[in-house]
Residue frames as a rotation matrix with the C-alpha (Angstrom) as fourth column:
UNK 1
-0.315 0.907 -0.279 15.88
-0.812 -0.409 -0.416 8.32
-0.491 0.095 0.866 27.57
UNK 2
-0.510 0.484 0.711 13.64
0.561 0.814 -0.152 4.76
-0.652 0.321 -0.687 26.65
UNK 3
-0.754 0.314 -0.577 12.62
-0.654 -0.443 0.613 5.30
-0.064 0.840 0.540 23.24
UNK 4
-0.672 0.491 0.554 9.08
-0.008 0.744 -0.669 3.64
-0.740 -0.454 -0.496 23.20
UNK 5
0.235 0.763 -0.602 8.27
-0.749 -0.253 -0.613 4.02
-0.620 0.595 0.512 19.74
UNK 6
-0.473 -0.181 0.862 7.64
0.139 0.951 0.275 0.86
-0.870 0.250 -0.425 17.33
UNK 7
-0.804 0.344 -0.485 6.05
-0.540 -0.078 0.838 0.35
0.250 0.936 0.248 13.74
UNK 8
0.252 0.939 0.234 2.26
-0.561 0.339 -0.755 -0.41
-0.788 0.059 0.613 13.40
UNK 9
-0.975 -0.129 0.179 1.62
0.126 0.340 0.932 -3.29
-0.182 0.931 -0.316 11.20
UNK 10
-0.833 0.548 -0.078 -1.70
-0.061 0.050 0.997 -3.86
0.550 0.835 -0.008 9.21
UNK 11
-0.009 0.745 -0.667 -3.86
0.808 0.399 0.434 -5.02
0.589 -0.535 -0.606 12.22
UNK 12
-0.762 -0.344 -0.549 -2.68
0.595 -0.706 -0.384 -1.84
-0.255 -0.620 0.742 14.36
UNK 13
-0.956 0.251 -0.150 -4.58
-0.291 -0.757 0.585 0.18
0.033 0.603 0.797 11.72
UNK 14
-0.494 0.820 0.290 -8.23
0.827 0.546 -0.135 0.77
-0.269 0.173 -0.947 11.65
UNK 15
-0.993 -0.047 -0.107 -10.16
-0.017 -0.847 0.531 2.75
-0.116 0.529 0.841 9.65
UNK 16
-0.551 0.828 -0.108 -13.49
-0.293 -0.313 -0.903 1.95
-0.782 -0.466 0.415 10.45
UNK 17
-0.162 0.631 0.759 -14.04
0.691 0.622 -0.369 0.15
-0.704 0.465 -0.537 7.28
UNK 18
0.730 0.415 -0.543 -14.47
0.142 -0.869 -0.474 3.92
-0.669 0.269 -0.693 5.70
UNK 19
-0.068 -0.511 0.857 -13.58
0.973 0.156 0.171 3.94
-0.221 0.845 0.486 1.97
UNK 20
-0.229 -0.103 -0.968 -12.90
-0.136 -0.981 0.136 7.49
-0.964 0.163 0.210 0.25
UNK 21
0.677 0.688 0.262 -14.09
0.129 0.239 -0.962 7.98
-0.725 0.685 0.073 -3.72
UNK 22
0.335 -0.784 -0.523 -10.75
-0.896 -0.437 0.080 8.25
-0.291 0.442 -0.849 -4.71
UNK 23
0.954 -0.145 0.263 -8.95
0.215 0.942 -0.259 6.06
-0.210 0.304 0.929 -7.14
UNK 24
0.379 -0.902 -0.209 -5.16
-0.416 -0.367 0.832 5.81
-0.827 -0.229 -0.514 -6.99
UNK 25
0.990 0.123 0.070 -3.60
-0.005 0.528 -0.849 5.55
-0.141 0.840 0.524 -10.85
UNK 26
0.131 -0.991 0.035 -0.07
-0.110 0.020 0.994 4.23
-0.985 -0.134 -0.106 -10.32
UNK 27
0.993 0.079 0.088 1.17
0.066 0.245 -0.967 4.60
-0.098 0.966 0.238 -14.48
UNK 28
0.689 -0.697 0.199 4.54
0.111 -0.170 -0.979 3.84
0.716 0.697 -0.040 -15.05
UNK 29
0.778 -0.291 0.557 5.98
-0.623 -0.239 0.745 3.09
-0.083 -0.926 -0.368 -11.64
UNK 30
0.200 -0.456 -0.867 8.99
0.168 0.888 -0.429 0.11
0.965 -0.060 0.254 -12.23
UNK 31
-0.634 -0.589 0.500 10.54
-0.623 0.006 -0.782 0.63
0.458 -0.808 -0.371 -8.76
UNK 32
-0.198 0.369 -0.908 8.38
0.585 0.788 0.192 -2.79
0.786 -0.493 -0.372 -6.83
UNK 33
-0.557 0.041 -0.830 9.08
0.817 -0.155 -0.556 -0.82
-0.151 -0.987 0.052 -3.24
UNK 34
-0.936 0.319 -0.147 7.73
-0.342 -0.924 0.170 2.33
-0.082 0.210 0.974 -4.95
UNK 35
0.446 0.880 -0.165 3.61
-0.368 0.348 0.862 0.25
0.816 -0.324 0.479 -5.42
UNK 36
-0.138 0.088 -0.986 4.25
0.544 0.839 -0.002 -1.40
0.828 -0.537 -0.164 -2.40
UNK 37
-0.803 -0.014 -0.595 4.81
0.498 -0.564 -0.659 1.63
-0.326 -0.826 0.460 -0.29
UNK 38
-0.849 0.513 -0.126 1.64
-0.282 -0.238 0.929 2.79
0.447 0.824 0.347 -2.63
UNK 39
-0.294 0.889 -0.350 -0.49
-0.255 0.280 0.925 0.38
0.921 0.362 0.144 -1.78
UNK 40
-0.609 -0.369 -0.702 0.66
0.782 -0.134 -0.608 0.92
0.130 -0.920 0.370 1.88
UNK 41
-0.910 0.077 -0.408 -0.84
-0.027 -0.992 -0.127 4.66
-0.414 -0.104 0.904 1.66
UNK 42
-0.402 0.906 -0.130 -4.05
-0.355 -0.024 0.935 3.60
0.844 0.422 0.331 -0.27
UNK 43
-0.160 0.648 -0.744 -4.57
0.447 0.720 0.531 1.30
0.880 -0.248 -0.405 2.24
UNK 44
-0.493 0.119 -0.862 -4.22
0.850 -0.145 -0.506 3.86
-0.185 -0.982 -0.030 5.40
UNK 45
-0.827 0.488 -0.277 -6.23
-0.286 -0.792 -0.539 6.37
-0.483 -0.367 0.795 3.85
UNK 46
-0.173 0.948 0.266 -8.90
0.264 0.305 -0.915 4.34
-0.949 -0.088 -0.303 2.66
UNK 47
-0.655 -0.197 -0.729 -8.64
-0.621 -0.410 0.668 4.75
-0.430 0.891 0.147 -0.71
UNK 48
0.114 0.964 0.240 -10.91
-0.739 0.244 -0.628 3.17
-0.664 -0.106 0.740 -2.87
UNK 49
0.895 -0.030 0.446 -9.05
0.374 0.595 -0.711 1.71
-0.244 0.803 0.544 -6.03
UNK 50
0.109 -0.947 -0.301 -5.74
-0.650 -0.297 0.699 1.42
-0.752 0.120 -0.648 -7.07
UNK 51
0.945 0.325 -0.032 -5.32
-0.161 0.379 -0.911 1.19
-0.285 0.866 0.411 -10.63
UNK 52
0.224 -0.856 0.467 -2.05
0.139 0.502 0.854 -0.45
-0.965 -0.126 0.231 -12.51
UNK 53
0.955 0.163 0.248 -1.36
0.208 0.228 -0.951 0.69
-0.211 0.960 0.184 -15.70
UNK 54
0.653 -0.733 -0.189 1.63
-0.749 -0.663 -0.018 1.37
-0.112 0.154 -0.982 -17.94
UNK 55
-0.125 -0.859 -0.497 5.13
-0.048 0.505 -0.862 -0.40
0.991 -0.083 -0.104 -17.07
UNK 56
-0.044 -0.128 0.991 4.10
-0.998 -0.036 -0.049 -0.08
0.042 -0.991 -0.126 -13.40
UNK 57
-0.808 -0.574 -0.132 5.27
-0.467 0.762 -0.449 -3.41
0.358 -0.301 -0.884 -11.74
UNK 58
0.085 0.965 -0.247 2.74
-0.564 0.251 0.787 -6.04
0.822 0.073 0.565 -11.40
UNK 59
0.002 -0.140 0.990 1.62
-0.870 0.487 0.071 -8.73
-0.492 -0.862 -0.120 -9.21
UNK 60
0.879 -0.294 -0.375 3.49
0.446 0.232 0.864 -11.25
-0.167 -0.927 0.335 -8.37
UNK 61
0.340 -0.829 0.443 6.29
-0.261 -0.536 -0.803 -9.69
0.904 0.157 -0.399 -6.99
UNK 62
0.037 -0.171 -0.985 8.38
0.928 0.372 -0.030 -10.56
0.371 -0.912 0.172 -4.02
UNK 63
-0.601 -0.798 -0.051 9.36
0.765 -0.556 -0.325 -7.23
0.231 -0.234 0.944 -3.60
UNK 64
-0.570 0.709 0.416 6.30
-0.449 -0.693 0.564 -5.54
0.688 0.135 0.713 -3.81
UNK 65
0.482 0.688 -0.543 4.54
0.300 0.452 0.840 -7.91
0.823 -0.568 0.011 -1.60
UNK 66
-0.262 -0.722 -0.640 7.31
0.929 -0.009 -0.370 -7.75
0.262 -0.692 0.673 1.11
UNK 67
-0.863 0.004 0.505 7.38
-0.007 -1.000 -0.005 -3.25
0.505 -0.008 0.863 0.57
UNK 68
-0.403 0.907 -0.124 3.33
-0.088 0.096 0.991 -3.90
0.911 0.410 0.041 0.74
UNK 69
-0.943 -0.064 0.326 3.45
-0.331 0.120 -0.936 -5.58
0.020 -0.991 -0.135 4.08
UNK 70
-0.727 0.641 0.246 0.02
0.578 0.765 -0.285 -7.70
-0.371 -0.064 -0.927 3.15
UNK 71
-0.147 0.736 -0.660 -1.88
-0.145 -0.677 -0.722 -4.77
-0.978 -0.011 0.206 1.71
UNK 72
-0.760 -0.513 -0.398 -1.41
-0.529 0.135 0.838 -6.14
-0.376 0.848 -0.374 -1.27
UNK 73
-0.946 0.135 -0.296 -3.75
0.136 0.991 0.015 -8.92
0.295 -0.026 -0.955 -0.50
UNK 74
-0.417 0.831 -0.368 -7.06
-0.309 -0.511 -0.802 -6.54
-0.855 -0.221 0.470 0.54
């Protein structure tokens, strides 16, 4: 059986530009892959804001960018 499934990257996705009123407070995250896969999920449902407070892991990060996969960079 030909498995014909692949990962979407950033361009794959389109949302039509359509932001939700929702703001995503990440407080106290340390784990880099943990905001990166974050700011992954803000960015496919259109979140509006994604706040950073706390000890959560800033930019720059290598890890977090990498996890992030350019969503970082919106």
């Amino acid at each position: 059986m030909k498995n014909n499934n692949r990962q979407l990257i950033h361009q794959d996705h389109d949302v039509n530009g359509t932001q939700f009123p929702l703001i995503l407070l990440l407080d106290n995250v340390s784990d880099p892959a943990n905001v990166g896969a974050l700011f992954r999920l803000a960015d496919a449902f259109g979140v509006a804001r994604l706040m950073l407070c706390g000890d959560t892991v800033r930019l720059p990060n290598r890890r977090l960018t990498r996890t992030s996969r350019s969503t970082d960079k919106i």
